[in-house]
MIDOSE-1310 file (N, C-alpha, C; in nm, 2 decimals, decimal comma, always signed):
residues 191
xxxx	+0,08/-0,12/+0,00/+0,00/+0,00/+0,00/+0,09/+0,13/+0,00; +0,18/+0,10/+0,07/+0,26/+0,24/+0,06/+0,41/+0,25/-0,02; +0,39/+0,13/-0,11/+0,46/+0,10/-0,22/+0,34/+0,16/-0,39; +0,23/+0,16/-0,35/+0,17/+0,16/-0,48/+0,17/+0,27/-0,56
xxxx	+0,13/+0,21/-0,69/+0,10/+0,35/-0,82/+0,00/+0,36/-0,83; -0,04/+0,53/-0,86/-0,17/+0,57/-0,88/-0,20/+0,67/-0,94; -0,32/+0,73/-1,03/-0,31/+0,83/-1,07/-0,23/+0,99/-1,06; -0,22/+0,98/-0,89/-0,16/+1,10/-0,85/-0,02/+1,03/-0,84
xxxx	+0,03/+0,96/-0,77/+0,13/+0,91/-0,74/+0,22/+0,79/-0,87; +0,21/+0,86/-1,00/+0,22/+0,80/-1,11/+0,37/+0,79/-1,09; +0,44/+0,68/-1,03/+0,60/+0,67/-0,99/+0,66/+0,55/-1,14; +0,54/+0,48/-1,18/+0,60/+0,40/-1,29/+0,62/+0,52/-1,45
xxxx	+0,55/+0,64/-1,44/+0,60/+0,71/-1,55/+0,76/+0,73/-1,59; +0,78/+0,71/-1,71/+0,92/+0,73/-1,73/+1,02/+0,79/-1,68; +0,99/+0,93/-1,71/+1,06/+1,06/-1,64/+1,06/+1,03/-1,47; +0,96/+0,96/-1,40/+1,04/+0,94/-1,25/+1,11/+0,84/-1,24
xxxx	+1,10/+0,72/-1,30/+1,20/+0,63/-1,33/+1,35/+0,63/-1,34; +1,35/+0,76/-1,43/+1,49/+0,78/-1,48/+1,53/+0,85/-1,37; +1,47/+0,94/-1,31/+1,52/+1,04/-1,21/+1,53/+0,91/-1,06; +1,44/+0,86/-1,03/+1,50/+0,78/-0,94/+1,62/+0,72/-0,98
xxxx	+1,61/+0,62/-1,06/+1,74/+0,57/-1,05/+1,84/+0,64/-1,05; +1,88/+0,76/-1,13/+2,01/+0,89/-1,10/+2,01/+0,89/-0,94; +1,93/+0,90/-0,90/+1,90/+0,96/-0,73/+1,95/+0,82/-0,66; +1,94/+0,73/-0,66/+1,95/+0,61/-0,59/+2,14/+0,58/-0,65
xxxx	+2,16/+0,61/-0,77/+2,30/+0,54/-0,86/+2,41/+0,54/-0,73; +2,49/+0,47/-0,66/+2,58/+0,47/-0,59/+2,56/+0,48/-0,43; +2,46/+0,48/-0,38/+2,41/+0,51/-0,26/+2,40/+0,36/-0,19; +2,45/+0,35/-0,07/+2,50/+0,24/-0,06/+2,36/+0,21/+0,07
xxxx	+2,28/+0,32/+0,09/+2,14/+0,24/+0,17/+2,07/+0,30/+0,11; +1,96/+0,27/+0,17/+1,79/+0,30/+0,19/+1,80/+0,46/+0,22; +1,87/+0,48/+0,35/+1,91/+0,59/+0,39/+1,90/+0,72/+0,35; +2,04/+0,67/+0,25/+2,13/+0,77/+0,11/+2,02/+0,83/+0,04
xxxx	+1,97/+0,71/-0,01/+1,85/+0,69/-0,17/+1,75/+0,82/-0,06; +1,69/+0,75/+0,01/+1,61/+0,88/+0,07/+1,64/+1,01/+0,04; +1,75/+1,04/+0,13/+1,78/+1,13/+0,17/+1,83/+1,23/+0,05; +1,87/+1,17/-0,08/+1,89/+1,23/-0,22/+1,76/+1,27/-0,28
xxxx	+1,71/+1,14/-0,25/+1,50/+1,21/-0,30/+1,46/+1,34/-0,25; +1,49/+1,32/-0,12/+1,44/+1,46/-0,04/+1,51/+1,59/-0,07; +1,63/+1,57/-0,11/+1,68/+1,71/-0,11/+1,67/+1,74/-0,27; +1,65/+1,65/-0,36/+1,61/+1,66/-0,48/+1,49/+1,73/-0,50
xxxx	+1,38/+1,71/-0,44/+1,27/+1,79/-0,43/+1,26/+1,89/-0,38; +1,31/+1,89/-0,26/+1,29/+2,00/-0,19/+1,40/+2,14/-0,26; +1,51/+2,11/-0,32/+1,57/+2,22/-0,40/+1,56/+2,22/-0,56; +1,50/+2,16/-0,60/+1,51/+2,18/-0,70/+1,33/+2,17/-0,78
xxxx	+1,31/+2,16/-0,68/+1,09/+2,17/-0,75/+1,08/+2,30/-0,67; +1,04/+2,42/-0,69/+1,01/+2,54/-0,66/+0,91/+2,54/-0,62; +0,82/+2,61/-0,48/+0,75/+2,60/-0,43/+0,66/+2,71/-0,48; +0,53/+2,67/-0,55/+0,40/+2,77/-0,65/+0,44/+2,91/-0,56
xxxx	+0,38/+2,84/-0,48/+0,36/+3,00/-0,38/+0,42/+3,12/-0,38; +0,57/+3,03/-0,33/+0,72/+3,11/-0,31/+0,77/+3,19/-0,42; +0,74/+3,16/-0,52/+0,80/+3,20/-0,68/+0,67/+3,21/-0,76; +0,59/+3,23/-0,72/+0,46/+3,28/-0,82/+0,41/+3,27/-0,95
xxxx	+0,45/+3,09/-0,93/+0,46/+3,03/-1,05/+0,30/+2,90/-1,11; +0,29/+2,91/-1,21/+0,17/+2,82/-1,26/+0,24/+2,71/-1,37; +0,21/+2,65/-1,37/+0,08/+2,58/-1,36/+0,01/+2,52/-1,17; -0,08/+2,49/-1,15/-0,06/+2,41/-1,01/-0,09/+2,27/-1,04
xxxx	+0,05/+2,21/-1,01/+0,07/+2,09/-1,03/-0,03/+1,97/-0,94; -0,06/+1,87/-0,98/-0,15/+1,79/-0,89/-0,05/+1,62/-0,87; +0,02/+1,55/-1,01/-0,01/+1,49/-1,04/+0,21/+1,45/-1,01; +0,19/+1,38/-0,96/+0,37/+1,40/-0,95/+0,47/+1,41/-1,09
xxxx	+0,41/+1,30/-1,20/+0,48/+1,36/-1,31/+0,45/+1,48/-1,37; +0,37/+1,59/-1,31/+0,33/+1,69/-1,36/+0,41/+1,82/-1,27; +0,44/+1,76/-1,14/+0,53/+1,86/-1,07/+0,68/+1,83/-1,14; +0,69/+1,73/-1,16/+0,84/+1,67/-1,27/+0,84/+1,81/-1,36
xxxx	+0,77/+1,79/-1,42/+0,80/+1,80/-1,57/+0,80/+1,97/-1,60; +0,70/+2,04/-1,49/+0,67/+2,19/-1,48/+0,79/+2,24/-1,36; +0,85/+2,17/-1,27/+0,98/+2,20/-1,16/+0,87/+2,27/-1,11; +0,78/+2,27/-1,05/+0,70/+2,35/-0,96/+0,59/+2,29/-0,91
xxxx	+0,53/+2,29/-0,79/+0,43/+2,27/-0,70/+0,45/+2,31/-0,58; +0,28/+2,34/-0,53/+0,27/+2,35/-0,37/+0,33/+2,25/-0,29; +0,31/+2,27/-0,15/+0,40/+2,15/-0,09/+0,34/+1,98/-0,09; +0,20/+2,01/-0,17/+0,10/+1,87/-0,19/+0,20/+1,81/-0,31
xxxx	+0,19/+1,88/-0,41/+0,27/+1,82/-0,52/+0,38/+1,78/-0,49; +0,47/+1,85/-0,44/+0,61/+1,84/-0,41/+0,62/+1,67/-0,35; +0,53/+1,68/-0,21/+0,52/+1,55/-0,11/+0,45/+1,43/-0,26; +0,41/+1,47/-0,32/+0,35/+1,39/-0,41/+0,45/+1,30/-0,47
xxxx	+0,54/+1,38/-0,58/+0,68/+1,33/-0,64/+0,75/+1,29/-0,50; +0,78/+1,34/-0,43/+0,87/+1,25/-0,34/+0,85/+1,13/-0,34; +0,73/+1,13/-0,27/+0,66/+0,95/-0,23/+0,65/+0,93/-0,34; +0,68/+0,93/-0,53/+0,70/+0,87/-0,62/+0,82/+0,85/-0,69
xxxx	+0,90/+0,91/-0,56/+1,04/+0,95/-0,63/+1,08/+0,79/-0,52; +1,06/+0,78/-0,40/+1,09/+0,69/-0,32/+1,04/+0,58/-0,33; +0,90/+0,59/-0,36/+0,82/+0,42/-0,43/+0,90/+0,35/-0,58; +0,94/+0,48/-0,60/+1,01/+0,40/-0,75/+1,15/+0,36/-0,74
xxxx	+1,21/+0,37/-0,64/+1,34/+0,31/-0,55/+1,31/+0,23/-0,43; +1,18/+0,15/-0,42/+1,13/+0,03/-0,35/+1,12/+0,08/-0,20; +1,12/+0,20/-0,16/+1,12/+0,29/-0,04/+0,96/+0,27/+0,00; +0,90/+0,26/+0,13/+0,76/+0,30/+0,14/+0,72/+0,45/+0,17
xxxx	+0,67/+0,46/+0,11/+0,64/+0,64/+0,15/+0,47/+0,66/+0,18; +0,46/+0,78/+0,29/+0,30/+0,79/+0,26/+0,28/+0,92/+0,29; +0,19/+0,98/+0,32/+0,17/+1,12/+0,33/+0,08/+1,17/+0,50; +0,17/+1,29/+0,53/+0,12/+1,33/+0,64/+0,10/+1,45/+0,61
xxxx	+0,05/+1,53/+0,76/-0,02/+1,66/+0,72/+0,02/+1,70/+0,88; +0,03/+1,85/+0,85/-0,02/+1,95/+0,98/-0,10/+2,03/+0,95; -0,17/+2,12/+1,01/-0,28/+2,19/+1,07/-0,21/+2,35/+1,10; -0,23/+2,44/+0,97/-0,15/+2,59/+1,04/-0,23/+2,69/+0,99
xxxx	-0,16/+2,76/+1,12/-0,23/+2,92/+1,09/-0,13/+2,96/+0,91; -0,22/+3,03/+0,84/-0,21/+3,06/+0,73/-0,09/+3,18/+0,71; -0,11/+3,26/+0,80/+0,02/+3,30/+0,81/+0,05/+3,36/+0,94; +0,04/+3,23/+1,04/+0,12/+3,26/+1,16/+0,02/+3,34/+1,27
xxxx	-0,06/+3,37/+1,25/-0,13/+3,44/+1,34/-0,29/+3,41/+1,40; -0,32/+3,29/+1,42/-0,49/+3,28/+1,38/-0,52/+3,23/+1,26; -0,68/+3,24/+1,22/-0,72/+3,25/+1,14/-0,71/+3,29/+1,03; -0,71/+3,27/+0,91/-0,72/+3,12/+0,87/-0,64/+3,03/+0,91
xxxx	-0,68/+2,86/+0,85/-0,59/+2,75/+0,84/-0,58/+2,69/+0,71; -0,50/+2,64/+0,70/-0,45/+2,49/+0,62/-0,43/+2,41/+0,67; -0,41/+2,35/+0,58/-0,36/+2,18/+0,52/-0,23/+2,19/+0,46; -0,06/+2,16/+0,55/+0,06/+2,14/+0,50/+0,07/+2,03/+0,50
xxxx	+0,14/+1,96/+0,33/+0,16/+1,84/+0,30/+0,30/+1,84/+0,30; +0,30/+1,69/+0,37/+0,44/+1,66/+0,39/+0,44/+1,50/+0,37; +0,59/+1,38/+0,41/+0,58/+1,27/+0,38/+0,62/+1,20/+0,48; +0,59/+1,05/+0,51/+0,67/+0,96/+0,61/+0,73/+0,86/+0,49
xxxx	+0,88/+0,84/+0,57/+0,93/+0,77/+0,46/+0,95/+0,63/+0,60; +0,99/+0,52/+0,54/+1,01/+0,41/+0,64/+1,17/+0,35/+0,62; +1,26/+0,43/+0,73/+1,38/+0,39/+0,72/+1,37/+0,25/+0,78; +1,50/+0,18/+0,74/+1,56/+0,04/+0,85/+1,56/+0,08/+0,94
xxxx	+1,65/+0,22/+0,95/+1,73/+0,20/+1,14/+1,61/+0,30/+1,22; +1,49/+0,35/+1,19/+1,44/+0,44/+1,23/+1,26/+0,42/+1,23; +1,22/+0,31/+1,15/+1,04/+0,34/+1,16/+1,05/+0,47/+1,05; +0,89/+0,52/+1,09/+0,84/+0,59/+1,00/+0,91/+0,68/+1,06
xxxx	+0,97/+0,77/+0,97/+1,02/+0,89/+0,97/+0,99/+1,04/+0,87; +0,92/+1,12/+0,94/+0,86/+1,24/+0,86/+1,03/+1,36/+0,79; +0,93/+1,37/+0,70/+1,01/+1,49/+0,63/+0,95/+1,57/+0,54; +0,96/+1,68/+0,50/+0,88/+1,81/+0,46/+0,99/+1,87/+0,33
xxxx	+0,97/+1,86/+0,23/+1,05/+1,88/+0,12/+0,95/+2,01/+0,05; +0,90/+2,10/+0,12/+0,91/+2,21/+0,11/+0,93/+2,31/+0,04; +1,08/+2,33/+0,11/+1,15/+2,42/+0,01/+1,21/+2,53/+0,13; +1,34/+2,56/+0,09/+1,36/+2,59/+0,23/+1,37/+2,76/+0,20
xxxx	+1,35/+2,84/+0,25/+1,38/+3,00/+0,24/+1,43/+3,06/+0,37; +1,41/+3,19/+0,35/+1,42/+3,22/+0,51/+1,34/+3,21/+0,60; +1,40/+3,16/+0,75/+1,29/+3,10/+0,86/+1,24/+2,97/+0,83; +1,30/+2,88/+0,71/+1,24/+2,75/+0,70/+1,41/+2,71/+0,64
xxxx	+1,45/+2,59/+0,77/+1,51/+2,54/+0,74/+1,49/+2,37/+0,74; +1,41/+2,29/+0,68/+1,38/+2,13/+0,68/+1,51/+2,07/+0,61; +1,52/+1,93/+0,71/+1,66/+1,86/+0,69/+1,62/+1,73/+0,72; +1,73/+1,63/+0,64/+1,69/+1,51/+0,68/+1,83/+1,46/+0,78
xxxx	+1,72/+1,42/+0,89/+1,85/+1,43/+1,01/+1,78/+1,30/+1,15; +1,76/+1,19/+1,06/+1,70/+1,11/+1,17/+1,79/+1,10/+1,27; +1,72/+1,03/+1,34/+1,63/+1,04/+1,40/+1,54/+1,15/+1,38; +1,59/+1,26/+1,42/+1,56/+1,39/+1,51/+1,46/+1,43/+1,31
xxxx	+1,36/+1,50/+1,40/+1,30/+1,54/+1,29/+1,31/+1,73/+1,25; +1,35/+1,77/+1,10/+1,33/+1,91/+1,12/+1,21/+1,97/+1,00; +1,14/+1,98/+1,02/+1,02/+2,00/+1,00/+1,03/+2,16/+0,90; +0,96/+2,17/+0,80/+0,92/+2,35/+0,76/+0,88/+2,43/+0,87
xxxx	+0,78/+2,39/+0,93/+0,73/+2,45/+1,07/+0,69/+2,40/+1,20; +0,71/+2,43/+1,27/+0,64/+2,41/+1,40/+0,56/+2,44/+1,45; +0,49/+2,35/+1,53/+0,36/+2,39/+1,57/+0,34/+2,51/+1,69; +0,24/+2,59/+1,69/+0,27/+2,73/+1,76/+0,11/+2,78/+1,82
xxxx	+0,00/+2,76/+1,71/-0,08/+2,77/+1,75/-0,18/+2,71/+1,88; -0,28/+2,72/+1,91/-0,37/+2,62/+2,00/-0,44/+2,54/+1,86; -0,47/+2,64/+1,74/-0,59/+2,52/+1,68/-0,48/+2,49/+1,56; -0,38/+2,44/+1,56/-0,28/+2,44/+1,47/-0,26/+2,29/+1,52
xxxx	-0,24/+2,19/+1,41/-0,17/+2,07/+1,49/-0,07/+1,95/+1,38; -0,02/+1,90/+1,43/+0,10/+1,73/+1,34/-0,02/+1,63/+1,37; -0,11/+1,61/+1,22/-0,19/+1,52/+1,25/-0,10/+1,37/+1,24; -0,16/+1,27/+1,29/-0,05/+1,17/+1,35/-0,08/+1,06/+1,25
xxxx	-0,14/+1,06/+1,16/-0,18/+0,98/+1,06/-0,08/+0,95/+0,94; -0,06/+0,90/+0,89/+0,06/+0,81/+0,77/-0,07/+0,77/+0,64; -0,10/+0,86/+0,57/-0,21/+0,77/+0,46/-0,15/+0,72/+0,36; -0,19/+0,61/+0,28/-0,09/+0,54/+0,16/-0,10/+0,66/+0,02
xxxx	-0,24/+0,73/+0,02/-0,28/+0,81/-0,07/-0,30/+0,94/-0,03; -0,27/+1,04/-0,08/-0,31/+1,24/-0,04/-0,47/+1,24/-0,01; -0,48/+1,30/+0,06/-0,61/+1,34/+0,15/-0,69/+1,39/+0,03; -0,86/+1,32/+0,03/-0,94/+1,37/-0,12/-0,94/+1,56/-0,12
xxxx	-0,97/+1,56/-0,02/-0,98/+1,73/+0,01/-0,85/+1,78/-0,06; -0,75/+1,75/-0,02/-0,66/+1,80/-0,10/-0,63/+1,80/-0,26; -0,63/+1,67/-0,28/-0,66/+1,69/-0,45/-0,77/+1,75/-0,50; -0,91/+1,77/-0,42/-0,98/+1,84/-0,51/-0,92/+2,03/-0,50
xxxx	-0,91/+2,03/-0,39/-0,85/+2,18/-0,39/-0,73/+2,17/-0,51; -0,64/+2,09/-0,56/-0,56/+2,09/-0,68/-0,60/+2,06/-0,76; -0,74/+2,01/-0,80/-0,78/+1,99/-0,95/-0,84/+2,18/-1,00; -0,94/+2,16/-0,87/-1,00/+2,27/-0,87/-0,97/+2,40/-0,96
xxxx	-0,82/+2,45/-0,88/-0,78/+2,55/-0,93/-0,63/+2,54/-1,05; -0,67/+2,66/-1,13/-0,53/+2,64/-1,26/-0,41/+2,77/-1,17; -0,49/+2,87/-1,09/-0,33/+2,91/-1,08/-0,28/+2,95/-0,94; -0,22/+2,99/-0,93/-0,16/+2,96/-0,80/-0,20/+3,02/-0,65
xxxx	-0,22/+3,18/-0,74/-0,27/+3,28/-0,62/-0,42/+3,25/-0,62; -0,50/+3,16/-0,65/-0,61/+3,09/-0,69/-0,63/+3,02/-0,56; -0,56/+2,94/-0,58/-0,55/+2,78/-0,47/-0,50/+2,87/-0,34; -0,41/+2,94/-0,36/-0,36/+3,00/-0,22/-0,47/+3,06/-0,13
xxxx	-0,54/+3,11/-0,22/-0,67/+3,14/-0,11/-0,76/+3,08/-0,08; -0,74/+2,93/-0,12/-0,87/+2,83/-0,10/-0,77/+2,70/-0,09; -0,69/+2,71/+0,00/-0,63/+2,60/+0,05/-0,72/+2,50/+0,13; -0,70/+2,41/+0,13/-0,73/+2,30/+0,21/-0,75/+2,31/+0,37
xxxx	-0,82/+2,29/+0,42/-0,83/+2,25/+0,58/-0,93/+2,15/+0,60; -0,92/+2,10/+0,72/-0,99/+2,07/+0,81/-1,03/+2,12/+0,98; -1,16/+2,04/+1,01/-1,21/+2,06/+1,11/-1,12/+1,97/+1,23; -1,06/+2,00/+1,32/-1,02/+1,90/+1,43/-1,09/+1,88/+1,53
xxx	-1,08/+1,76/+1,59/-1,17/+1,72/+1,64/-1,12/+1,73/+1,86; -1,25/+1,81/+1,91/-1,22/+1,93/+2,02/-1,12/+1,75/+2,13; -1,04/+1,83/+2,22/-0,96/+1,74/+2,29/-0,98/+1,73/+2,40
């Protein structure tokens, strides 16, 4: 399950094929190969938002092929960058203030990858700027952000597939400052 292909998670298309395998060539673990995926995506797929760029990608060979997506897409190609080097990957989420202050929220996508020496291990390939530094540094996790708010939260769930809410918010919209205003959230449930 958290090996499979799917429309969104299209890891048998060529172009991620080829790019895995470059990413995996000489890497002597599971580890390495990860850890090349992640910083493959995270520096080199541009984040919509950050760079005010379109198309909005949904589809992982679609964040390939355009070097650009939100951080749904991004987490997308990852988990197809790592399923296609026999890695399990699945997709996690936090819960944030939209920008830092309150209201609004989102929906930040991010990934669990499943090391040998470590279990599921989260990572956020993002994109790093100023005030966001994410690293892959297992154990220890470094995250795009931290949680800060009261109604802000690290939902604790690992899905094999992206949350439906979230792909419809990326079918939905074609451009970027589009989807930015109609990001994804959910309701959490009171504690």
């Amino acid at each position: 399950m958290y090996l499979a292909v799917s429309e969104v998670i299209d890891w048998q298309h060529p172009e991620i094929l080829s790019l895995a395998a470059t990413l995996a060539n000489g890497s002597p673990s599971v580890q390495q190969t990860a850890q090349h995926c992640f910083e493959w995506v995270r520096d080199e797929i541009r984040h919509s938002s950050d760079y005010k760029l379109n198309p909005v990608t949904w589809k992982a060979s679609d964040a390939l092929s355009h070097r650009t997506g939100y951080c749904y897409a991004k987490s997308h190609l990852l988990a197809a960058l790592l399923r296609a080097n026999g890695i399990p990957a699945g997709f996690c989420y936090q819960r944030l203030s939209l920008d830092g202050s309150g209201a609004p929220y989102c929906l930040h996508g991010l990934n669990a990858v499943l090391l040998p020496d470590y279990g599921w291990y989260r990572i956020d390939s993002r994109g790093n700027k100023e005030g966001i530094d994410s690293q892959f540094t297992p154990p220890v996790e470094r995250l795009a952000f931290p949680i800060l708010d009261p109604a802000e939260a690290d939902l604790p769930e690992i899905w094999p597939e992206p949350l439906e809410c979230v792909l419809a918010a990326l079918r939905r919209h074609d451009d970027y400052l589009e989807l930015y205003h109609n990001l994804p959230d959910i309701e959490l449930l009171p504690r």
